[in-house]
Backbone as CSV, one residue per row, in Angstrom:
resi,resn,N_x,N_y,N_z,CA_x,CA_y,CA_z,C_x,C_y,C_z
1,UNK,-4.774,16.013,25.516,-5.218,16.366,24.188,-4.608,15.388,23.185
2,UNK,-5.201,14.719,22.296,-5.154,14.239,21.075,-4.620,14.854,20.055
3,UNK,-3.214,14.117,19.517,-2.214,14.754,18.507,-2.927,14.532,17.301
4,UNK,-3.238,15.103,16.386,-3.486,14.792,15.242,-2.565,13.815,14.556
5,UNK,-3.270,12.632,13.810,-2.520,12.396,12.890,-2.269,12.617,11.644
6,UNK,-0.888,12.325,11.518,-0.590,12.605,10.132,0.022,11.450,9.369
7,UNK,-0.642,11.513,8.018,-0.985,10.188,7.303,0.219,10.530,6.028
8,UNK,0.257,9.283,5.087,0.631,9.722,3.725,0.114,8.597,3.277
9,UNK,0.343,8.874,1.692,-0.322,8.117,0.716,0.495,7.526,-0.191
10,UNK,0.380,6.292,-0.520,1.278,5.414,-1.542,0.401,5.455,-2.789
11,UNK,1.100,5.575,-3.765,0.485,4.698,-5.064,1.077,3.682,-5.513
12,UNK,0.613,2.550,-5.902,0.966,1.268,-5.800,0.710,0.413,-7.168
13,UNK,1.556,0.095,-7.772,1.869,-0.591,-8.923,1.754,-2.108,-8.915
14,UNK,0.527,-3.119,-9.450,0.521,-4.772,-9.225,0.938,-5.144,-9.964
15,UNK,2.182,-5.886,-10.712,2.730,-6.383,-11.346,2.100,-7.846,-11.351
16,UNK,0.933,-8.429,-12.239,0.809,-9.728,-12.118,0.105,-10.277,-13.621
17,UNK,0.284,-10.889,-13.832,-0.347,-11.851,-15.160,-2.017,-12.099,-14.914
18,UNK,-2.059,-12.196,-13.645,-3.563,-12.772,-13.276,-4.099,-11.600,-12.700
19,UNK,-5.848,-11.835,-12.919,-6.204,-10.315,-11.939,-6.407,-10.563,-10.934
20,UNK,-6.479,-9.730,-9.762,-5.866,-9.749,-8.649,-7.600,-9.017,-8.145
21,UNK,-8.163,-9.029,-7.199,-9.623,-8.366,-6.952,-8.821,-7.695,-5.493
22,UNK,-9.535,-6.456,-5.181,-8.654,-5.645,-3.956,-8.664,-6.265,-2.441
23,UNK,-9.477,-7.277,-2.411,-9.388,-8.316,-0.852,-8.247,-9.208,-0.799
24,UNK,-7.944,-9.359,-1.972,-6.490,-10.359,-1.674,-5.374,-9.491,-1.817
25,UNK,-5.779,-7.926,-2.710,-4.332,-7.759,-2.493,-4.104,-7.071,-0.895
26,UNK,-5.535,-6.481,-0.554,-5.155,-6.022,1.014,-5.161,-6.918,2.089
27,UNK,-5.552,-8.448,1.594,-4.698,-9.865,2.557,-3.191,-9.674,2.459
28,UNK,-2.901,-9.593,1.326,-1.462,-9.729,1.490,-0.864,-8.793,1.764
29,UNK,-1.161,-6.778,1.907,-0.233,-6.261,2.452,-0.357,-6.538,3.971
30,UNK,-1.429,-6.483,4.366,-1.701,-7.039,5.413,-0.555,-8.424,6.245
31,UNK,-0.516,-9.431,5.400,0.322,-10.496,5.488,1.417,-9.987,5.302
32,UNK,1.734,-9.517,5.095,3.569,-8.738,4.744,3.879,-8.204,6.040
33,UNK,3.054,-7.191,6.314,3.283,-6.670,7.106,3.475,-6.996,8.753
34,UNK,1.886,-8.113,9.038,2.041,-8.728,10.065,3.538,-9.660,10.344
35,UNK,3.517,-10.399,9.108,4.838,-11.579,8.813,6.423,-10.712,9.499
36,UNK,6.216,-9.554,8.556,7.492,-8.841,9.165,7.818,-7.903,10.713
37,UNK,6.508,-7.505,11.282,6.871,-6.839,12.445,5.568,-7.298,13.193
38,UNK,4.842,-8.103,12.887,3.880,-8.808,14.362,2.754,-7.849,14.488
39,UNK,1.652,-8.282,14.957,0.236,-7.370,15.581,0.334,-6.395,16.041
40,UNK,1.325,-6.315,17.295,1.474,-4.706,17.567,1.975,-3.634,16.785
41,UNK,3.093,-3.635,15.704,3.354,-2.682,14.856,2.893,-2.641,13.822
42,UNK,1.739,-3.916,13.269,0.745,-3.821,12.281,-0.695,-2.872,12.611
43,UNK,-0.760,-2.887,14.107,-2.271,-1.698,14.593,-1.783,-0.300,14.103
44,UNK,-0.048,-0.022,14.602,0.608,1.313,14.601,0.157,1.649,13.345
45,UNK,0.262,0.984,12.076,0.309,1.842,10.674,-1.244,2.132,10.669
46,UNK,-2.088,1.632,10.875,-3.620,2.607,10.269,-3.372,2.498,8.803
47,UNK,-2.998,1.190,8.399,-3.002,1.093,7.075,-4.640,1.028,6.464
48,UNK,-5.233,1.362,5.484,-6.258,1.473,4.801,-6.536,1.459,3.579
49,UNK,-7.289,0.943,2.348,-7.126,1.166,1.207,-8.319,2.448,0.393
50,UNK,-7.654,3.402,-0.128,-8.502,4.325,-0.463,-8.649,4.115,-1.943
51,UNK,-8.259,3.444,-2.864,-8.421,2.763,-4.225,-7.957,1.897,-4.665
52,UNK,-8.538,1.394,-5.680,-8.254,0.077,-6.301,-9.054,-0.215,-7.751
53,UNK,-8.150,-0.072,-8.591,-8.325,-0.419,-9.857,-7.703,-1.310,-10.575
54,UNK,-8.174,-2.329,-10.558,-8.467,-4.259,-10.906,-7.510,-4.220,-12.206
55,UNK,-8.765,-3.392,-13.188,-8.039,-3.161,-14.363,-6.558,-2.929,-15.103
56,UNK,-5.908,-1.878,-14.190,-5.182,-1.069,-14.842,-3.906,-1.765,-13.407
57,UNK,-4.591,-2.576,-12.071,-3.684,-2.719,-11.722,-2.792,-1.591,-10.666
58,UNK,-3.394,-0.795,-10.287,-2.932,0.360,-9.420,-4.127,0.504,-7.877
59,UNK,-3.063,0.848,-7.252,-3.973,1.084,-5.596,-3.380,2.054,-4.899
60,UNK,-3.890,2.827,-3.972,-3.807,3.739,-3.283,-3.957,3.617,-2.196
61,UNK,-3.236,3.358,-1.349,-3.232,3.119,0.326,-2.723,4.089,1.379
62,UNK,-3.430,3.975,2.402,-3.095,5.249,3.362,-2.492,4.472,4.997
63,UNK,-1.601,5.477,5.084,-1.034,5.008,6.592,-0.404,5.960,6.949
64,UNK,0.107,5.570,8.414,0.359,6.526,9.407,1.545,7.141,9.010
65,UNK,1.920,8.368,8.756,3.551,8.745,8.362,4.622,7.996,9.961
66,UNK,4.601,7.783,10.345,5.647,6.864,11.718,6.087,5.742,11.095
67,UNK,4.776,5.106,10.320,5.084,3.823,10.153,5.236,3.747,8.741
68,UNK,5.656,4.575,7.837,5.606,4.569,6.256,6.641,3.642,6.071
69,UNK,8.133,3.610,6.592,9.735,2.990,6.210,9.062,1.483,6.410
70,UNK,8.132,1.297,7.714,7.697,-0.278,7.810,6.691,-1.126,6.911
71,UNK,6.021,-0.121,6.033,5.027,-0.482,5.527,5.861,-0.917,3.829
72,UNK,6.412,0.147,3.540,7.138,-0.012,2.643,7.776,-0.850,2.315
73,UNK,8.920,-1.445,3.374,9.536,-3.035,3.141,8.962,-3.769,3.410
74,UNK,7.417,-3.585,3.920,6.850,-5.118,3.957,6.312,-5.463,2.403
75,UNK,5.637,-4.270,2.135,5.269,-4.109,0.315,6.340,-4.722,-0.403
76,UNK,7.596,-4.367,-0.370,8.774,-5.187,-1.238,8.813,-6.643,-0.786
77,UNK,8.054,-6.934,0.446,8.793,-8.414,0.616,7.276,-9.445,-0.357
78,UNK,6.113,-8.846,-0.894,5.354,-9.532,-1.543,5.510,-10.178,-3.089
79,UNK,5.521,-11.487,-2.948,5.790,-11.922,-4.212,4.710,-12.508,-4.782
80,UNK,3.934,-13.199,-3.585,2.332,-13.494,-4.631,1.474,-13.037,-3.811
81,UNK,0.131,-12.942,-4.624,-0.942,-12.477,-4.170,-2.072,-13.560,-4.547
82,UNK,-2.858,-14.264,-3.187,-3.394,-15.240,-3.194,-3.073,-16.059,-4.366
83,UNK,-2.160,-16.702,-3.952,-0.833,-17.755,-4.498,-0.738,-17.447,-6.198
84,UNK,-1.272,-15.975,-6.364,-0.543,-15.868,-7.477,0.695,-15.184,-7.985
85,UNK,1.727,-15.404,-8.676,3.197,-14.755,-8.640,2.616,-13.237,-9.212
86,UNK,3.147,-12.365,-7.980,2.789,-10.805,-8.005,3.881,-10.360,-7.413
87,UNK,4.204,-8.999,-7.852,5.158,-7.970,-7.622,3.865,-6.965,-7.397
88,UNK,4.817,-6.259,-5.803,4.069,-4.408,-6.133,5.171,-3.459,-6.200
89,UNK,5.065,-2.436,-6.602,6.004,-1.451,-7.070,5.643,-0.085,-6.214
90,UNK,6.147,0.908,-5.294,5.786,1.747,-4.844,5.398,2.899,-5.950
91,UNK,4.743,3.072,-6.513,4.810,4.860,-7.689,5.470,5.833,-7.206
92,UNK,4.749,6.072,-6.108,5.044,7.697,-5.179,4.229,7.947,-4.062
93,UNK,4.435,8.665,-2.792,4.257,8.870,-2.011,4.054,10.306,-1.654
94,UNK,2.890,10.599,-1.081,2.889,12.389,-0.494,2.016,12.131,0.546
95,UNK,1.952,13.332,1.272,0.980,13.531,2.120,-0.900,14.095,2.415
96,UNK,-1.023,14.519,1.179,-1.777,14.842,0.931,-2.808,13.759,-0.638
97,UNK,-4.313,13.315,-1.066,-4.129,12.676,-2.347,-4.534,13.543,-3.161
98,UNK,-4.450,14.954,-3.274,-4.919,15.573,-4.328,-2.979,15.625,-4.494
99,UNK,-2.503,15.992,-4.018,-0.750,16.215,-4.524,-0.038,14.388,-5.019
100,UNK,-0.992,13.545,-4.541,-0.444,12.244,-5.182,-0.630,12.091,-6.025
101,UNK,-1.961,12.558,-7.001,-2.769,12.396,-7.883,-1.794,13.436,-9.100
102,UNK,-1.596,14.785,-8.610,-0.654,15.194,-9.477,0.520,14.856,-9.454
103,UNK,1.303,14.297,-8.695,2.294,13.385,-9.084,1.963,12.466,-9.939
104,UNK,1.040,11.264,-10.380,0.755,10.405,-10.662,0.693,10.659,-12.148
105,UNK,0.462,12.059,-12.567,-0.288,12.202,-13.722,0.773,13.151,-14.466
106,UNK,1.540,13.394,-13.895,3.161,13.792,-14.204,4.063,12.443,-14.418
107,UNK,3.722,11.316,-14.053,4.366,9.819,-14.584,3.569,9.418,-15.474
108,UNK,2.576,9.723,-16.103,2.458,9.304,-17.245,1.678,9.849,-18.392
């Protein structure tokens, strides 16, 4: 029998001067991630992007709760995004996105 998985959700802060369109920034978590722990523990996360807003600069990504601690320091190790100088910032994290969403809206 098949364990269910269980996921959580980041909200994600782009710190950049330039706009950033959501294929490069999910090249580069992507690239973070591979860079820091290789193909096989990049399949483990089931990383995915469930939003992205250009504008305002915020994204919402989903992955495996096992692999959240790995996904996370690969996110800190990004400094540009298709060679432009970018920071991401974690917001907050839950398991569920209707409870991220009210977190989210309690920060600001």
């Amino acid at each position: 029998m098949k364990a269910k998985i269980r996921r959580r959700y980041l909200a994600l802060k782009i710190d950049s001067k330039e706009k950033i369109d959501q294929k490069e920034f999910m090249d580069a978590v992507w690239e973070a991630v591979l860079r820091l722990y290789g193909e096989y523990s990049a399949s483990k996360t089931n990383l995915a992007l469930i939003e992205y807003d250009a504008e305002h600069g915020t994204a919402i990504i989903r992955v495996a709760h096992t692999e959240l601690d790995h996904v996370r320091a690969a996110i800190a190790t990004i400094t540009e995004i298709a060679a432009k100088p970018a920071a991401v910032h974690i917001l907050t994290v839950s398991g569920t996105l209707k409870k991220l969403r009210k977190k989210l809206e309690y920060r600001f």
